[in-house]
C-alpha positions as CSV (number, residue, x, y, z in Angstrom):
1,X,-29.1,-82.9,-75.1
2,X,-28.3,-82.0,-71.7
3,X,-28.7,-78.2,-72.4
4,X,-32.2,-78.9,-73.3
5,X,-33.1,-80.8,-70.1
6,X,-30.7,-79.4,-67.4
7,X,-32.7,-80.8,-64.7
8,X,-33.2,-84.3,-65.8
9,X,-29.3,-84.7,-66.3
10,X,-28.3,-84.1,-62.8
11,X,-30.8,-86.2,-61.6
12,X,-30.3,-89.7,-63.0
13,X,-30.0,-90.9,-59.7
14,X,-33.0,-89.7,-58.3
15,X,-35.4,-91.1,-61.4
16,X,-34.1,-94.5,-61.1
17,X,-35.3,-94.5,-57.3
18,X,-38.1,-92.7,-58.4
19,X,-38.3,-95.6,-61.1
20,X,-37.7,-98.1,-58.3
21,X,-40.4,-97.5,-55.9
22,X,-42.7,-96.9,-58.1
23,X,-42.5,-100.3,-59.3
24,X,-42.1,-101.8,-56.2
25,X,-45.0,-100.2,-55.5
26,X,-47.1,-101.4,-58.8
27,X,-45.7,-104.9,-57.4
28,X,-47.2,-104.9,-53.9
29,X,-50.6,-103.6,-55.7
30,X,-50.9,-106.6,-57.8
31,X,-49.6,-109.0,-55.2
32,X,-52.4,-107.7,-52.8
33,X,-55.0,-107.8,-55.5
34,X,-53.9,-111.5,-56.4
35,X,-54.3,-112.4,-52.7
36,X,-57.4,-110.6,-52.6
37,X,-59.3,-112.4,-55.4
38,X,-58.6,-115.5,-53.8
39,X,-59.9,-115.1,-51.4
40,X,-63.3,-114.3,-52.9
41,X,-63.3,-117.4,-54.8
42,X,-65.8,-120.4,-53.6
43,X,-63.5,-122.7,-51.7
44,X,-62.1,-126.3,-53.6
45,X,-60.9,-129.1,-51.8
46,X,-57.6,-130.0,-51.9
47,X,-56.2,-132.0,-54.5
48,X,-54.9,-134.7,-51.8
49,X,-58.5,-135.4,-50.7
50,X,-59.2,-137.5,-54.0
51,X,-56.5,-137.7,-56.1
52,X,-53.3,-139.5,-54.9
53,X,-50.3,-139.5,-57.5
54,X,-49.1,-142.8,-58.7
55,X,-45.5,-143.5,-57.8
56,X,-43.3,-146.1,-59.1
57,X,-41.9,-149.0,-57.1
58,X,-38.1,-147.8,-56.5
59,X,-35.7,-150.9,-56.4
60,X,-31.6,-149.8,-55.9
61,X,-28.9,-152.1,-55.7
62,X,-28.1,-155.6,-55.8
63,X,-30.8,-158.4,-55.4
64,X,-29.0,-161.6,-53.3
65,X,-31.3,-164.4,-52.4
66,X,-30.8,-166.9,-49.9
67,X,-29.8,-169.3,-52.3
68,X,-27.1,-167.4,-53.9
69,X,-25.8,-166.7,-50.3
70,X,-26.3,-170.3,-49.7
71,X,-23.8,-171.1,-52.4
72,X,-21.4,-169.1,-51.2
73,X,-18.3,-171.0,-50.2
74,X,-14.8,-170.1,-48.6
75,X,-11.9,-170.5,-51.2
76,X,-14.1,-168.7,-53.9
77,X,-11.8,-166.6,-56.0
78,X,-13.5,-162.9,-56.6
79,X,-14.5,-163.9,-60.3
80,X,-16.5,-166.8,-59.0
81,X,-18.5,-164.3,-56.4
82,X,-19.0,-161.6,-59.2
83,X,-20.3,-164.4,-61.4
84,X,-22.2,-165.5,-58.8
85,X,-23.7,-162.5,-57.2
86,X,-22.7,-160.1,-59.6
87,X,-20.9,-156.8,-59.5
88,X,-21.4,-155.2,-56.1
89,X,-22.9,-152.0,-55.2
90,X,-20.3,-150.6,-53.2
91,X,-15.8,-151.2,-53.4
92,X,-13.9,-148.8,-51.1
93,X,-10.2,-148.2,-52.0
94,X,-9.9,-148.4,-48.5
95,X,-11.2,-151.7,-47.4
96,X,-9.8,-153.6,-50.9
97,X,-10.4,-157.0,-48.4
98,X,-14.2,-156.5,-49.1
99,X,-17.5,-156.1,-51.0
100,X,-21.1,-155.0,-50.0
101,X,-24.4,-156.1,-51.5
102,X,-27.0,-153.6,-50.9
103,X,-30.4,-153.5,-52.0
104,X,-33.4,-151.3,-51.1
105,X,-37.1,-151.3,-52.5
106,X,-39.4,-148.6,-51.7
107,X,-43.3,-149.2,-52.5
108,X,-45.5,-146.4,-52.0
109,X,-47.1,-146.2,-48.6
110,X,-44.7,-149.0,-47.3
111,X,-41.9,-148.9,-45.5
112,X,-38.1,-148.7,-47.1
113,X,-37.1,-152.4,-47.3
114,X,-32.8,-152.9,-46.9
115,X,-31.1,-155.7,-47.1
116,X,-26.9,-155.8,-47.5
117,X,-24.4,-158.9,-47.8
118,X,-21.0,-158.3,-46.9
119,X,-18.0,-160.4,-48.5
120,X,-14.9,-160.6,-46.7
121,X,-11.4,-161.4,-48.9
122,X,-8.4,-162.3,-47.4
123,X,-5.2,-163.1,-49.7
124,X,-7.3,-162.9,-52.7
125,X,-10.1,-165.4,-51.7
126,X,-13.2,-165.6,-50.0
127,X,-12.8,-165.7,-46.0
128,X,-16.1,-165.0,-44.5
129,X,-19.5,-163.0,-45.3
130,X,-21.7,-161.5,-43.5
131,X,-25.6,-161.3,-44.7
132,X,-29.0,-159.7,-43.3
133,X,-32.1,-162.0,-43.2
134,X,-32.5,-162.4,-47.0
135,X,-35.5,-164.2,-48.8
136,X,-35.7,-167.1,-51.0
137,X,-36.2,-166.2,-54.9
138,X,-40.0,-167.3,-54.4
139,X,-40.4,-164.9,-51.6
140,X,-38.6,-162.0,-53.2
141,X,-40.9,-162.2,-56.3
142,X,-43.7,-162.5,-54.4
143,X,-43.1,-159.2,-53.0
144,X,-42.9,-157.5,-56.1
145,X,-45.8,-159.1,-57.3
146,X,-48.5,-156.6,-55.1
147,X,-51.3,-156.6,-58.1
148,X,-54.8,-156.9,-56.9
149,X,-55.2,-160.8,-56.5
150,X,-59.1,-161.4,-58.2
151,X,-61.6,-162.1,-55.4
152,X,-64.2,-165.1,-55.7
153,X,-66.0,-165.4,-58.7
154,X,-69.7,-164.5,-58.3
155,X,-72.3,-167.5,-57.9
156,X,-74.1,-167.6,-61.1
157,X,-76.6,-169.8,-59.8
158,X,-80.5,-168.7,-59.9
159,X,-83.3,-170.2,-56.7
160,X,-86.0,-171.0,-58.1
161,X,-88.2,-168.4,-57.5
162,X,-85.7,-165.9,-59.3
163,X,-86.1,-168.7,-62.5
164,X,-90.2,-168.1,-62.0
165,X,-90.1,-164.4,-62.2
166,X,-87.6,-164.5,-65.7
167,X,-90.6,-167.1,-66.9
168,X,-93.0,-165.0,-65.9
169,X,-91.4,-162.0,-67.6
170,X,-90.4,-163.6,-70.8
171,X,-93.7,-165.9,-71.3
172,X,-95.0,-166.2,-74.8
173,X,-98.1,-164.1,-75.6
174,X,-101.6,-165.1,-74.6
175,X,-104.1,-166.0,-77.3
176,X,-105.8,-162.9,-77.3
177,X,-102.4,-161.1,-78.4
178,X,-101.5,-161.0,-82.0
179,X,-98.9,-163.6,-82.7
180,X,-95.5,-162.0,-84.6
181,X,-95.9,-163.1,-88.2
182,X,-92.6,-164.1,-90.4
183,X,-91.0,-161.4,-92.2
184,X,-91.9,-162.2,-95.9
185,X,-89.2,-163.7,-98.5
186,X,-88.0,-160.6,-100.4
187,X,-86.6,-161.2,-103.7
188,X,-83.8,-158.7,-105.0
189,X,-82.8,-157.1,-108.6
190,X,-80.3,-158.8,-110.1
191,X,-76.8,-157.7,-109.3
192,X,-75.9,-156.9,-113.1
193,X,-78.6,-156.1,-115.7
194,X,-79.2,-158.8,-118.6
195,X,-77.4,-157.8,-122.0
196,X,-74.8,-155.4,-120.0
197,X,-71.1,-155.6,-121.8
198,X,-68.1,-154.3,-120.0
């Protein structure tokens, strides 16, 4: 093959740069013509100006109220506190003499709410704990309850000129107008026809 292209052998090299710019070339073309036609179409607002994403509420961790913390008493073995506040969010090998509570909730366009409880063990048993401001069960659900509460029901109530006006509208016709007459009685075939067998 070679002998019938001698020049194309020896220059391998040269058609794949060849090859190269030329497509890098092609590339900027069509990168510039994309850019271009943008900019010719009419303009549209940005999506953020009327449509907003919905995003979940995020809740992480463990939820302790202030009546589980209230419960808490010194002596507790560590089965009593996981039964009681349940398995905690975070052990370290390295501090065995301790468990934290942690619990975050994130609601779109509000702040990040933390909270943490800390239990402290010594020989096996509940020493001492340490807790953040934490809310009573009431509270806590009422957070998470953020639906739209329903306003005041309107005043279905009419004045009495409003009353006059729907008279006035809806009185029955004068005299002079022809008066509706009853839709005659109309009498239907039989459903099956006399002397039929089946």
């Amino acid at each position: 093959m070679h002998h019938l292209f001698p020049s194309l052998t020896g220059s391998s090299g040269r058609l794949r740069r060849l090859a190269g710019v030329f497509l890098g070339g092609a590339v900027l073309v069509a990168l510039g013509a994309c850019s271009g036609f943008r900019d010719k179409l009419p303009s549209v607002p940005s999506v953020g100006s009327f449509i907003t994403p919905y995003k979940i509420d995020i809740v992480q961790g463990n939820v302790v109220t202030r009546e589980q913390a209230q419960a808490l008493r010194p002596g507790m073995t560590r089965a009593q506190i996981s039964d009681l506040l349940g398995t905690p969010l975070l052990t370290s090998v390295f501090h065995g003499n301790r468990w934290d509570y942690v619990f975050s909730f994130r609601r779109q366009g509000e702040a990040l709410q933390q909270r943490k409880l800390t239990v402290f063990f010594k020989d096996e048993v509940l020493d001492r704990f340490d807790a953040d401001e934490l809310p009573s069960e009431t509270e806590f659900v009422a957070s998470l309850d953020q639906r739209k509460k329903p306003g005041k029901p309107p005043v279905l109530t009419a004045t009495e000129e409003q009353l006059k006006a729907f008279d006035a509208q809806n009185a029955t016709p004068q005299s002079g107008a022809p008066a509706p007459s009853a839709s005659p009685a109309t009498s239907y075939p039989p459903l099956e026809t006399p002397g039929a067998t089946k």
